[in-house]
C-alpha positions in Angstrom: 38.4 111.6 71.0 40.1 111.0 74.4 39.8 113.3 77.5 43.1 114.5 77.4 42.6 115.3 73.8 39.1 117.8 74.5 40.9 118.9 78.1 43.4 120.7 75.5 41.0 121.9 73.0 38.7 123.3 76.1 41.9 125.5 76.7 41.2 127.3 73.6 38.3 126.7 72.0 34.3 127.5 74.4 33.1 124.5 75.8 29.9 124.3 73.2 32.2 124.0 70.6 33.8 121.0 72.6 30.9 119.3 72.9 29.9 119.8 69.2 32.7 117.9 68.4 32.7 115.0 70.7 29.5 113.9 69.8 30.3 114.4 65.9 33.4 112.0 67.2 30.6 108.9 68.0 29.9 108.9 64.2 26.6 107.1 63.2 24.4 104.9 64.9 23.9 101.5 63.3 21.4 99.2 64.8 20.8 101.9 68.1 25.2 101.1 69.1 27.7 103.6 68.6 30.3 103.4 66.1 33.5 105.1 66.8 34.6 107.2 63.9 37.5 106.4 61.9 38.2 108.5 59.4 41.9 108.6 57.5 44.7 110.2 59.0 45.0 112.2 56.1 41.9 114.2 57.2 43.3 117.8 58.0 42.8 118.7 62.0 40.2 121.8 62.9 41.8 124.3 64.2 40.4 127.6 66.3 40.9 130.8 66.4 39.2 131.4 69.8 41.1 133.4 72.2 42.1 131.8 74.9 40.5 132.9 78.0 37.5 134.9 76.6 35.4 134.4 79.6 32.6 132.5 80.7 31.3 129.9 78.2 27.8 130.4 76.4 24.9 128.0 77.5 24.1 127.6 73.8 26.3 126.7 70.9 27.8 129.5 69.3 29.3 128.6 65.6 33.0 129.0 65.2 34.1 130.0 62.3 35.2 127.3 59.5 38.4 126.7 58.8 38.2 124.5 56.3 35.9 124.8 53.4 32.5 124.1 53.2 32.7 121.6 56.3 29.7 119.1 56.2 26.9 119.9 58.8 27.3 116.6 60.9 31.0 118.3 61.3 32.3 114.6 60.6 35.4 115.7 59.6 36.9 117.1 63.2 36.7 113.2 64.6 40.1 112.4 62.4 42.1 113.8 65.2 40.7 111.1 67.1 42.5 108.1 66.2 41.0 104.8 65.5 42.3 102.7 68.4 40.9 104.9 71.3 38.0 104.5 73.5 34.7 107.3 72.8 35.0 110.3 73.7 31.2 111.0 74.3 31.4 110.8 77.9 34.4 112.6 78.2 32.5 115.7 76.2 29.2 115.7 78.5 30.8 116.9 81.6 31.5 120.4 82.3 34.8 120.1 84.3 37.1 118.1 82.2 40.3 117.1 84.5 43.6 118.0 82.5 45.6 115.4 81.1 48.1 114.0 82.9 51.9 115.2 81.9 54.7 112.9 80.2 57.0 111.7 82.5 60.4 113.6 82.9 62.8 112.3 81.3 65.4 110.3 83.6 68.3 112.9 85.0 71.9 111.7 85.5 72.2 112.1 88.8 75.3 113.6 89.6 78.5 112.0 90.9 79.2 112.5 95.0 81.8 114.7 95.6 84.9 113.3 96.8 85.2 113.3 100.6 88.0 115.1 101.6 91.0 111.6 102.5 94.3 111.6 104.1 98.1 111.2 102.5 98.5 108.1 100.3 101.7 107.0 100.6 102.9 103.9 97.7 106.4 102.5 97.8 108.3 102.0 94.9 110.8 99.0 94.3 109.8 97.1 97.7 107.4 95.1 97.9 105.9 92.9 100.6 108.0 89.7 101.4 111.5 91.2 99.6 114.6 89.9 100.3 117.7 91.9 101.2 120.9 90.8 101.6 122.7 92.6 104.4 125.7 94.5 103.4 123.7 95.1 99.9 122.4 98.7 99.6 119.1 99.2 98.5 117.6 102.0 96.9 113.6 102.7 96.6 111.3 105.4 96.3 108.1 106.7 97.9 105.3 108.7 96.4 103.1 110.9 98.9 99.8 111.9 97.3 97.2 114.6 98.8 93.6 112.5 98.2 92.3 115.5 100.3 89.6 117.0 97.9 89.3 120.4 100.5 92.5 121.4 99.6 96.7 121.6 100.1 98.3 119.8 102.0 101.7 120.1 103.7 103.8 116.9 103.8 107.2 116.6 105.8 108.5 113.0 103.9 109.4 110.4 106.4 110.8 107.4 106.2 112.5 105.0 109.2 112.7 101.3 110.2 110.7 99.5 113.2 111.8 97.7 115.7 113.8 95.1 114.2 114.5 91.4 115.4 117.1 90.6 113.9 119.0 93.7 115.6 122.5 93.1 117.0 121.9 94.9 120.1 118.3 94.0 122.0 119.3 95.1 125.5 117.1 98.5 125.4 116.0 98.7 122.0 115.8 96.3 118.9 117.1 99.0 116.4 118.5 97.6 112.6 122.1 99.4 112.3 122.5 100.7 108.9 122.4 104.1 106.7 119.6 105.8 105.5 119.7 108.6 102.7 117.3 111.0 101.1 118.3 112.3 97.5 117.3 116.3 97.9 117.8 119.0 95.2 121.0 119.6 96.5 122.0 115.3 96.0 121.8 112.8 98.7 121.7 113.4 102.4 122.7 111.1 105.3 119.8 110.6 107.6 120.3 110.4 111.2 120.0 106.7 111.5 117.9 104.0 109.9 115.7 103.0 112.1 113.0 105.1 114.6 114.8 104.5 117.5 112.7 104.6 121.0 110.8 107.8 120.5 109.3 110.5 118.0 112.1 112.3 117.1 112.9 110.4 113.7 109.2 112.1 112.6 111.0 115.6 112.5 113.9 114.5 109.9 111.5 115.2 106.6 111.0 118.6 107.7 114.1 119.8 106.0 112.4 118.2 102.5 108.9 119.4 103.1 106.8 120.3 100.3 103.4 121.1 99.6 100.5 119.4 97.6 97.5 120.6 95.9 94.2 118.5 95.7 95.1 115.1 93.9 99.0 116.2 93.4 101.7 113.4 94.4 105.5 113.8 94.6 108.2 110.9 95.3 111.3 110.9 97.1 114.2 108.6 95.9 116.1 106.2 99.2 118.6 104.4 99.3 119.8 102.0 102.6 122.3 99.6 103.6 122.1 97.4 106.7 125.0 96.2 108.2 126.3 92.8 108.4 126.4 92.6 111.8 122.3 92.8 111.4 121.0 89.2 112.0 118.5 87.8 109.6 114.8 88.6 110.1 111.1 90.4 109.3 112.0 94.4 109.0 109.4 96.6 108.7 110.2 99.7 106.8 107.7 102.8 107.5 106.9 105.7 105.7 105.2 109.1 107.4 103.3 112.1 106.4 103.6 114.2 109.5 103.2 118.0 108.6 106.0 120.1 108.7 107.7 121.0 112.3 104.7 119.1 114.1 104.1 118.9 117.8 101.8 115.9 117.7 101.8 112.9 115.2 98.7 111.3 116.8 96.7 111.4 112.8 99.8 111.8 110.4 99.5 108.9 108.1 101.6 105.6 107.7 102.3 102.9 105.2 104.3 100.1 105.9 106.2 97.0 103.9 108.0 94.7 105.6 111.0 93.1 103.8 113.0 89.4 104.4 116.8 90.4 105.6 118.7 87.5 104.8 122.5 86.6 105.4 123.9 84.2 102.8 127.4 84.9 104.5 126.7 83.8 108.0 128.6 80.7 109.4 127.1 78.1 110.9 127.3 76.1 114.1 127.1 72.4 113.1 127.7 71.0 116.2 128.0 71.3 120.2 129.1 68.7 122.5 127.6 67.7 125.8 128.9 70.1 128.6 130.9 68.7 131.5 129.4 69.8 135.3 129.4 73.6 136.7 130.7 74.6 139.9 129.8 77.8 140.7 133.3 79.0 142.4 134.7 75.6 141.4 135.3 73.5 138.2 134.3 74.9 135.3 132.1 73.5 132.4 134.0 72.6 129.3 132.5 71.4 125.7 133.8 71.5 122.0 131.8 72.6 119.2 132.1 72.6 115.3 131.8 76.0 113.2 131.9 76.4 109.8 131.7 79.6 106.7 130.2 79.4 103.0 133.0 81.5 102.4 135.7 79.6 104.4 137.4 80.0 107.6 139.4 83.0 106.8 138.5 85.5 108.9 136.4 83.1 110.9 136.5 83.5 114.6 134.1 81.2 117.4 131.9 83.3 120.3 131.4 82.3 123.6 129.3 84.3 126.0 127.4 83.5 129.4 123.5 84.6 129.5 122.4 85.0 132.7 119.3 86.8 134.0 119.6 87.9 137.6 119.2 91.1 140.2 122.8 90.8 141.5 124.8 91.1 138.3 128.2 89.4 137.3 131.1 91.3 136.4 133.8 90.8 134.6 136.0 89.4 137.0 133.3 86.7 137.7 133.8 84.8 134.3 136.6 83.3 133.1 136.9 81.5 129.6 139.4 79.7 128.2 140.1 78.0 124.9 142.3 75.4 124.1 145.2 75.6 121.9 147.0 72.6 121.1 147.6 71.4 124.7 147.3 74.3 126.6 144.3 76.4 127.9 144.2 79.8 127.0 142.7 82.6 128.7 140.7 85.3 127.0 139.6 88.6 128.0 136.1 88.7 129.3 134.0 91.3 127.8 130.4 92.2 127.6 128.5 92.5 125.1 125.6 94.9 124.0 123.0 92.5 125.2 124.6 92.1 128.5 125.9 88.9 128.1 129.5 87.8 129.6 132.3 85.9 127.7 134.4 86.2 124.9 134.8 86.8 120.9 138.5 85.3 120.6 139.4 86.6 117.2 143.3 85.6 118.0 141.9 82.1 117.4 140.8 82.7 113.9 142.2 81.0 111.0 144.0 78.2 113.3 143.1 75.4 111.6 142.3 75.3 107.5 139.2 74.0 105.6 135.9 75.0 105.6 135.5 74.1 109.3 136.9 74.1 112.8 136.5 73.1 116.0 136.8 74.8 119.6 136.8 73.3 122.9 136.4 75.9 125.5 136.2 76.1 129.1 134.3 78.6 131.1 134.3 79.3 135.2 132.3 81.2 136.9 133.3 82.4 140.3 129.6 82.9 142.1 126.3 81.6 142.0 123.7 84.4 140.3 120.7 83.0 139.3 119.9 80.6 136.1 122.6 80.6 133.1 123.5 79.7 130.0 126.2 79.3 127.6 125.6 80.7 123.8 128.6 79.7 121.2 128.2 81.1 117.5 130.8 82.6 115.1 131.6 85.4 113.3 132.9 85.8 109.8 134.2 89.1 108.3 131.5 90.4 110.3 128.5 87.9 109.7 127.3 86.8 112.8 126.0 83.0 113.0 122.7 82.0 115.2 123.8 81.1 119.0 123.5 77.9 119.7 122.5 77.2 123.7 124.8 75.6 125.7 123.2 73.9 128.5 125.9 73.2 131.7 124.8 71.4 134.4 125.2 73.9 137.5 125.9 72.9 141.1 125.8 76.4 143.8 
């Protein structure tokens, strides 16, 4: 019989009783050594009917009363709860203090999951992706889904959504700003948003305020868009942002963003396909002339050249300081100088379009320039039904 065995018997049964029993677990000597009892399994276990904690424990034995019948004297038959495999118990049985056994291990407990710290917006577009072309002229529609991954609670969500700066903009004087149309699809249908893209400030942050709308914990909604750039939009990288400022904010310092940035492509633009070598510029003298070749995948109807002057200087040219001229069969020309939203000086002679037919054309121009102002350059291009080519530099040799 083990310790832990007697430690649970002492609970109940006095301590002389015990001790009865552990020795009657040694079994018979044989030779002077011990041999450990090992009676069958089918032996029936004693049991007591001590109470338990009926005070302080004899010095002498005191006989329990049988529960089985007539039990043999040597009480033998108590040593089958012992089972065969275990160490004596004798030792165990002479001390008075028997330590308690030592409890089962607890079973493993799941450990439970972290709650969810408390997140921002998500915000997922839907039908653009990263890298996505878009023809300019094409209109484009798309979605975005806001979700609240705030476990705390609500949250209020005015929907925002506006381009960035774009390079490919017509106009880059003061800001690089993709013209198009932008519109929301409300209960009431679809609504024309200010303008497309962000513009130089934070005011474009306040046009979701009139759509704003509340979610719970885990709750998402999406918002249909649909935009059109313009053709007058050169090709390039646009990056399309969508907000989640709250509703009638005063500062948008944490509101959260996502932004895809899309491929604006022209298949429509004509090309310059060649520039001849510029004669010498005299400032207030003779002025620089040069031919170059423009062409259109869609012909040259409606296909007119550009010529403009880039100049970057603290004095400023006006009109009356550029003159340009283009020549038409054997005359010269004289266009009306204009400038352009970048600044620049020249001309877009649409009276010269569809001179000549084919699929290209070529201009020789002239261009004088009545004072000195700093370094210069001439740009040529074309436009076509509104498609704008790339400029191609003109490089005239200046003398001041």
């Amino acid at each position: 019989m083990n310790a832990s065995v007697i430690a649970r018997i002492a609970k109940i049964v006095p301590l002389a009783v015990v001790a009865a029993i552990g020795v009657a677990a040694c079994g018979p000597t044989n030779g002077g050594a011990s041999v450990a009892a090992s009676a069958p399994t089918s032996t029936p276990a004693v049991t007591s009917s001590a109470t338990p904690g009926a005070g302080a424990v004899p010095a002498t034995p005191t006989p329990a009363a049988p529960t089985t019948p007539a039990a043999p004297t040597t009480e033998a038959a108590p040593a089958a709860a012992a089972p065969a495999t275990e160490a004596p118990a004798a030792p165990a049985a002479a001390g008075t203090d028997a330590k308690p056994a030592a409890k089962a291990p607890a079973k493993p407990v799941s450990a439970k999951p972290a709650p969810a710290r408390p997140g921002g917006i998500g915000i997922t577009f839907n039908g653009l992706r990263e890298g996505q072309k878009i023809q300019v002229g094409d209109k484009v529609a798309f979605s975005v889904t806001w979700k609240n991954n705030d476990a705390s609670g609500t949250r209020a969500v005015a929907p925002v959504v506006a381009t960035q700066q774009y390079e490919g903009a017509p106009c880059q004087l003061v800001l690089s700003m993709a013209e198009g149309t932008l519109e929301r699809k409300d209960a009431s249908g679809w609504t024309a948003l200010p303008a497309l893209s962000q513009g130089g400030g934070m005011d474009y942050a306040g046009t979701g305020d009139a759509a704003a709308f509340t979610l719970a914990a885990g709750e998402s909604r999406t918002v249909e868009y649909r935009m059109s750039l313009d053709v007058n939009n050169r090709p390039g990288s646009l990056a399309i942002e969508a907000d989640a400022p709250t509703p009638h904010a005063k500062s948008y310092k944490d509101m959260a963003r996502s932004v895809v940035t899309a491929k604006v492509v022209d298949a429509h633009r004509p090309v310059v396909n060649s520039v001849s070598e510029p004669s010498l510029l005299v400032y207030g003298g003779a002025p620089t002339e040069f031919s170059y070749k423009l062409s259109s995948p869609d012909g040259v109807t409606r296909l007119y050249p550009s010529v403009f002057l880039s100049t970057r200087n603290s004095e400023g040219l006006s009109e009356s300081d550029v003159t340009v001229q283009a020549k038409v069969g054997d005359e010269w020309k004289t266009l009306t100088t204009v400038q352009d939203c970048n600044g620049r000086l020249g001309a877009e002679p649409a009276e010269l379009a569809d001179l000549l037919p084919g699929s290209s054309v070529s201009y020789t121009f002239r261009v004088a320039v009545a004072r000195h102002a700093g370094p210069m350059a001439i740009e040529v291009g074309g436009v076509a039904a509104g498609h704008h080519s790339a400029d191609s530099l003109v490089q005239p040799y200046s003398k001041g």
